[in-house]
C-alpha positions in Angstrom: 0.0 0.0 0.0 1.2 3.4 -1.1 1.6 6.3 1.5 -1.3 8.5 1.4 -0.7 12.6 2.6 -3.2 15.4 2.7 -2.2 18.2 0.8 -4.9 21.0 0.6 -8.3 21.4 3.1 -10.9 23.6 2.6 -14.0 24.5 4.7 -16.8 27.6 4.9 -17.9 29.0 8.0 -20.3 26.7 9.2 -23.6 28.5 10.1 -27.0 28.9 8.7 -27.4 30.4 5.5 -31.1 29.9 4.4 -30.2 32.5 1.2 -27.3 30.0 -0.2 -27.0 27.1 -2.5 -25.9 23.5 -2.0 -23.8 24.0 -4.7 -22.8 27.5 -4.0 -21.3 26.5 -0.5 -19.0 23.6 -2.0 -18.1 25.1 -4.6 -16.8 27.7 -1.2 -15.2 24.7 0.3 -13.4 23.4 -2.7 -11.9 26.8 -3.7 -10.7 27.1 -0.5 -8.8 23.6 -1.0 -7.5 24.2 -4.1 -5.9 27.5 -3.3 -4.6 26.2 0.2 -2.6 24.2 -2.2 0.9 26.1 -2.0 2.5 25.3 -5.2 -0.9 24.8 -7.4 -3.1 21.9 -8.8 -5.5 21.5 -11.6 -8.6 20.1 -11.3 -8.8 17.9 -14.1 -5.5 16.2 -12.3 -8.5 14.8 -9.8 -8.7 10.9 -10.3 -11.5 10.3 -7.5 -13.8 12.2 -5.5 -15.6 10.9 -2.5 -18.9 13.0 -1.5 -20.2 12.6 1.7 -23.6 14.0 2.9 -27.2 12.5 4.6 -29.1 15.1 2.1 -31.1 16.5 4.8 -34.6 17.2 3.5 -33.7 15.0 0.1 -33.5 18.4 -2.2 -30.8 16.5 -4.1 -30.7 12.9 -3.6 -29.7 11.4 -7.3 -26.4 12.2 -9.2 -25.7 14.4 -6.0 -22.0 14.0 -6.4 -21.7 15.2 -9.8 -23.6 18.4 -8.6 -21.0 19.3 -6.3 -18.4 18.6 -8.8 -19.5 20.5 -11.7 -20.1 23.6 -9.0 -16.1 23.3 -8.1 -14.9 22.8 -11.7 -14.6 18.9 -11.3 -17.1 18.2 -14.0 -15.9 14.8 -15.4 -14.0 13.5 -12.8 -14.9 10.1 -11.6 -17.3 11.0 -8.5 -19.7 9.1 -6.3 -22.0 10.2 -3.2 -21.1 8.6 0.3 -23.7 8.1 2.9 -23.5 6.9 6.4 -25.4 9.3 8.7 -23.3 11.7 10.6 -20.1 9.7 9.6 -20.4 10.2 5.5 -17.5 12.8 4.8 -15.7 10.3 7.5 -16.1 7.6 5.2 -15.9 9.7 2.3 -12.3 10.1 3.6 -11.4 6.8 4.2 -12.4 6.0 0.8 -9.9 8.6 -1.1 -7.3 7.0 0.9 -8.3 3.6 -0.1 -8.4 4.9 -3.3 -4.8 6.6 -3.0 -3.0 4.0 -1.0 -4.2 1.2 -3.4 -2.6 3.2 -6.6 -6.4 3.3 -8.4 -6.0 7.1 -8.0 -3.0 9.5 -7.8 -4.6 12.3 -6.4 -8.0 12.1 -4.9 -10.7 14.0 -3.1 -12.9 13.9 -0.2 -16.0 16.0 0.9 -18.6 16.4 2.7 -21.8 19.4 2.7 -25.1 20.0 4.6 -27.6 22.3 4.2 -30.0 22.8 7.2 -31.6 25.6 7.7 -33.8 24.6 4.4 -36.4 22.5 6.2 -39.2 23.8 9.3 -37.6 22.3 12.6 -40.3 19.7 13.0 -39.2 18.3 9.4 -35.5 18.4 10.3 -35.7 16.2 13.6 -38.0 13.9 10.9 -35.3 13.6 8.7 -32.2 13.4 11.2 -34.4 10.0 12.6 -33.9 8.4 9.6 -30.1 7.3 10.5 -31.6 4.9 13.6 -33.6 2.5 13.2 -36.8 3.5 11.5 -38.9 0.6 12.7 -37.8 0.1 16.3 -36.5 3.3 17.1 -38.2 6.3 15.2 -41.5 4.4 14.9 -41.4 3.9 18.5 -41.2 7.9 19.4 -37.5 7.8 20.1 -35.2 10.3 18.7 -31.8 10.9 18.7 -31.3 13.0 22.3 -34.2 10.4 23.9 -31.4 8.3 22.7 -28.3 9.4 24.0 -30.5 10.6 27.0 -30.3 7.1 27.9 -26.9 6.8 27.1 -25.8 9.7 29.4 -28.3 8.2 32.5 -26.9 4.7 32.2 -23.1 6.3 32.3 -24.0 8.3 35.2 -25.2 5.0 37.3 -22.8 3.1 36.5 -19.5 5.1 36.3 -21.0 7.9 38.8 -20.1 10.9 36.3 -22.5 13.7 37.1 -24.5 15.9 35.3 -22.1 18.8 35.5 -19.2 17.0 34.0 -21.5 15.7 31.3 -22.3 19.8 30.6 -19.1 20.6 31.4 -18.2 19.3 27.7 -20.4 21.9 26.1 -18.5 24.1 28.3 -15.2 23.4 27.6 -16.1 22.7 23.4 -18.0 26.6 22.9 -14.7 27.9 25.2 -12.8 26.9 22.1 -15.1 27.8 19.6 -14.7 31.7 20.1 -11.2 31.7 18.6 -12.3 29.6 15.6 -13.4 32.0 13.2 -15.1 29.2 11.5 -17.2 28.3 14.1 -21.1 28.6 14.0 -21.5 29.3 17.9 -18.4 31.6 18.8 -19.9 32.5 22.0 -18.7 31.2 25.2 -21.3 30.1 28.7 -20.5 29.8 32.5 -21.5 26.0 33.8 -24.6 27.5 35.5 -26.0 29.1 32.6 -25.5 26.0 30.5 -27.2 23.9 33.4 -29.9 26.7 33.9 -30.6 26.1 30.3 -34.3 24.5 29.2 -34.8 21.1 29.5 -34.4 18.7 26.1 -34.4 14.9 27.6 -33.3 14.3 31.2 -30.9 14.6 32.0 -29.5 16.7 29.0 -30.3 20.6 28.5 -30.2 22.7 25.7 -26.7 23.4 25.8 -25.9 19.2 25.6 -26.8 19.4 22.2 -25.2 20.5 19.0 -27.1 22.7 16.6 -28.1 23.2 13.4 -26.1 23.9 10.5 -25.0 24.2 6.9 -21.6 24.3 5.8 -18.9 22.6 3.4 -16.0 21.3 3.5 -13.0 19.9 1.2 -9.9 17.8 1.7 -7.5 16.7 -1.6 -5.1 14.0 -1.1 -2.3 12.7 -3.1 0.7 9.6 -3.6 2.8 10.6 -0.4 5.7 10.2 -3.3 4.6 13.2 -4.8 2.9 15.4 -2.3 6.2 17.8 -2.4 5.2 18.9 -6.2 2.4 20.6 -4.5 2.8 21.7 -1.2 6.5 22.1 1.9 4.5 20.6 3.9 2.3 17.7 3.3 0.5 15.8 6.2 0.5 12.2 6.3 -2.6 10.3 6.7 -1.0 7.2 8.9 -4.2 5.5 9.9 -7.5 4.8 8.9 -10.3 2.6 10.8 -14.0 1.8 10.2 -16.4 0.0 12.4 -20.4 -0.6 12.6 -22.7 -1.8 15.0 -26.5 -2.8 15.7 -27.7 0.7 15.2 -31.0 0.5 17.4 -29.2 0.2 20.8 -31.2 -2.0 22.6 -29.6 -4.9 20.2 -26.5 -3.6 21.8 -25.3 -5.7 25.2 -24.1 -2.1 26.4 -25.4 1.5 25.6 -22.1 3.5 27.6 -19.7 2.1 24.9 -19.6 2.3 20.8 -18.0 -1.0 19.6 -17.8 0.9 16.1 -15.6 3.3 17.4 -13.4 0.7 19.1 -13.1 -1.5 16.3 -12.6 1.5 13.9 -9.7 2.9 16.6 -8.0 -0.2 16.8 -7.6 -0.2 13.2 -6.3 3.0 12.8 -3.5 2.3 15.9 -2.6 -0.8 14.3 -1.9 1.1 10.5 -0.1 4.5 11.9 2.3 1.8 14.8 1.0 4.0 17.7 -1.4 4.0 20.6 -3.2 6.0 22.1 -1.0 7.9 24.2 1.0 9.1 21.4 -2.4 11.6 20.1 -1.4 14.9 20.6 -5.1 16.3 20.0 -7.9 14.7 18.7 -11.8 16.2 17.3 -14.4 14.0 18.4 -17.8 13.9 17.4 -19.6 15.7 20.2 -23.2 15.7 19.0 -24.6 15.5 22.2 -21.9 16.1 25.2 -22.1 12.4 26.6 -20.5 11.7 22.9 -17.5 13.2 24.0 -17.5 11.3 27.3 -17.7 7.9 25.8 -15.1 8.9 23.0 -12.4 8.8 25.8 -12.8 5.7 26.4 -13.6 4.2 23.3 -10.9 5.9 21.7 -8.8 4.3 24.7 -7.6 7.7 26.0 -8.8 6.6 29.7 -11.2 4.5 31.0 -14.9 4.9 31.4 -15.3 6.1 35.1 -12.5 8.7 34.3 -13.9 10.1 31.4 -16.1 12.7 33.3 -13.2 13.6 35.8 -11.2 14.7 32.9 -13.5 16.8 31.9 -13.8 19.0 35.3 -9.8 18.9 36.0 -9.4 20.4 32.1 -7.6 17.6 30.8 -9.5 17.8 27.1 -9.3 22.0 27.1 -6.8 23.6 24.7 -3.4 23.7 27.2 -4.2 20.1 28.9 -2.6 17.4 28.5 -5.1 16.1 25.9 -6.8 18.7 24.1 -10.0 17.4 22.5 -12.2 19.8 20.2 -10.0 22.5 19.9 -11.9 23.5 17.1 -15.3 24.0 19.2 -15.9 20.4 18.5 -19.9 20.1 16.7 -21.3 21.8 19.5 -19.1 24.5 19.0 -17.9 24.9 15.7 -21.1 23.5 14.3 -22.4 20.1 13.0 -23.4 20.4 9.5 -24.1 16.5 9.1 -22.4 15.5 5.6 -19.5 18.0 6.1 -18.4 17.1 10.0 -16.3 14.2 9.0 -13.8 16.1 6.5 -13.8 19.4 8.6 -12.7 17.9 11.4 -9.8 16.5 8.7 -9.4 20.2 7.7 -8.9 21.3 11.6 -6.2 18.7 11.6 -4.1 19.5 8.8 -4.0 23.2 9.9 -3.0 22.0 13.4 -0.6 19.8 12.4 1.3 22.3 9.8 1.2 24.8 12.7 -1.0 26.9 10.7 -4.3 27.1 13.1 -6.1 30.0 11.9 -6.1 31.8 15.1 -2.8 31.6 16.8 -3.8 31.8 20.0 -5.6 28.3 19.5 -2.5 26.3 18.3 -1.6 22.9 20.1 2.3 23.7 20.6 4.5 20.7 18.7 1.6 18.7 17.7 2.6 15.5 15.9 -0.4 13.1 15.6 -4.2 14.0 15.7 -7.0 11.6 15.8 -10.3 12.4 14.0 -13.4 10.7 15.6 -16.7 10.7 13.3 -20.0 8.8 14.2 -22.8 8.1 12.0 -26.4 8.2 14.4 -25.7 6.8 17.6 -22.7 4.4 16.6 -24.2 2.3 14.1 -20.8 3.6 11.8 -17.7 4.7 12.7 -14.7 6.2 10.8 -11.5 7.2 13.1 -8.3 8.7 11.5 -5.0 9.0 12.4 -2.5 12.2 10.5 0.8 13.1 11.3 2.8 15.9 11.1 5.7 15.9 8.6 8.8 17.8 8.8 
């Protein structure tokens, strides 16, 4: 298998932007790319391109990557459309690699756009239930916070993590998210006011919960052999893992633990010849704070009753010993479904070349960052592993 590096990312500013076009915001996200390409690329040299997105509302759901490429001046290149909930742009990644590190491509691309704010908030939490399961789950009256409601109450009796370490993550994630200027919620909240805030499903509040969003965002990868023809410094993609699960959890024989995201990190160990401990910083996918709790130990940073302990002593906060949604994470920075997977790519890279858009936000000497990306409530699971290159 052929070394695979990132050498261009692109996002917008996630957000809601009811005036703006599907194709209007990629076509955003992929100029962005191109041109954060140092030492230029064509198009037409794209081989492959890997779309991810859930197409919320289904305003586009045939020939949907084609769309986005013809908006970015891709028109012709080989293009297909990736779905797997939350995780798409995730897997959308892992397949350029695939694609890369097999030799089928020489340069590739990955990802990933949402548009939200199209669709009446009744018919968006309609839509978001269709990545559980539709007969035993969203036919039943759950939804997704009902769901990892339950999640959250079954950690807190077992591991006895409390319901202000659990908010503490939203805490902590829109703490970050003011220096991102690409972040949808760049406003930060005291723990009281974000425990003050109105009920969603016990025991979570609004502030538990990430938003709603459109957004786009772009990552172009390349043959690690040539990665110098277009940019001093490349990143390395080292690692790739996938996992899935039963995704209505009562199949599961535990609901405080994604075997998708374990599976999917032991992979990604395994490929980049590290372990845990070696992650300098890592974007999880925070869609409701307990997310973030269980991604600690799933992704074998600590074990379960630690996970909420970490949160109140700062461990995850930029400056701690493992900082963990630098970028705002999706309740911060915004969780426009198709595009979470390759932004938190695009968070990476900049991290890793030392080139975080706000300096004051930088991880000093990071080497490796993990990317975390969950489809629903663990049914998929795509984890990453890039490295800095000198």
């Amino acid at each position: 298998m052929k070394r695979v590096a990132v050498i261009g990312v692109g996002q917008t500013t996630y957000g809601l932007y009811p005036e703006r076009t599907l194709k209007s915001l990629f076509a955003d996200a992929a100029k962005a790319a191109f041109a954060d390409v140092e030492k230029g690329i064509d198009p037409g040299d794209i081989d492959e391109a890997f779309i991810g997105t859930l197409s919320t509302g289904g305003s586009q759901l045939g020939n949907f990557a084609p769309l986005m490429l013809e908006s970015a001046g891709m028109a012709g290149v080989s293009g297909r459309h990736v779905e797997n909930a939350c995780a798409s742009s995730g897997y959308a990644f892992r397949d350029a690699c695939r694609a890369v590190a097999s030799g089928s491509a020489r340069i590739a691309v990955a990802g990933g756009i949402e548009k939200m704010s199209d669709l009446p908030r009744e018919r968006n939490r309609s839509w978001l239930g269709v990545s559980g399961d539709v007969e035993w789950e969203r036919l039943a009256g759950t939804n997704f916070p009902g769901i990892y409601a339950m999640m959250a109450r079954r950690h807190m009796h077992e591991f006895a993590t409390t319901k202000a370490q659990i908010t503490g993550v939203a805490v902590k994630n829109r703490d970050h998210a003011v220096a991102n200027p690409k972040a949808q919620f760049r406003k930060s909240m005291t723990l009281d006011k974000a425990l003050a805030a109105p009920n969603l499903a016990a025991p979570f509040c609004l502030a538990d919960a990430c938003g709603i969003t459109d957004g786009a965002s772009m990552v172009i990868l390349c043959d690690f052999d040539i990665a110098r023809d277009f940019t001093d410094r490349p990143v390395e993609v080292v690692g790739s893992g996938g996992g899935s699960d039963y995704v209505a959890i009562h199949d599961r024989p535990s609901i405080t633990r994604l075997p998708a995201a374990r599976k999917a990190a032991r992979e990604a160990y395994e490929e980049a010849g590290i372990g845990p401990g070696d992650i300098d910083l890592a974007e999880v996918h925070d869609c409701f704070t307990i997310a973030e709790i269980l991604a600690y130990a799933d992704l074998g940073f600590c074990e379960e009753a630690e996970a909420g302990h970490w949160v109140e002593e700062g461990v995850t906060r930029l400056g701690g010993e493992k900082p963990v949604n630098v970028s705002g994470g999706l309740i911060g920075k915004g969780h426009p479904i198709g595009a979470t997977g390759t932004g938190q790519i695009y968070e990476l890279a900049n991290q890793l070349r030392g080139r975080a858009d706000e300096p004051s936000r930088q991880v000093a000497n990071a080497r490796y960052g993990l990317a975390h990306n969950v489809g629903g409530s663990g049914g998929s699971v795509a984890v990453h592993i890039l490295k800095a290159v000198e």
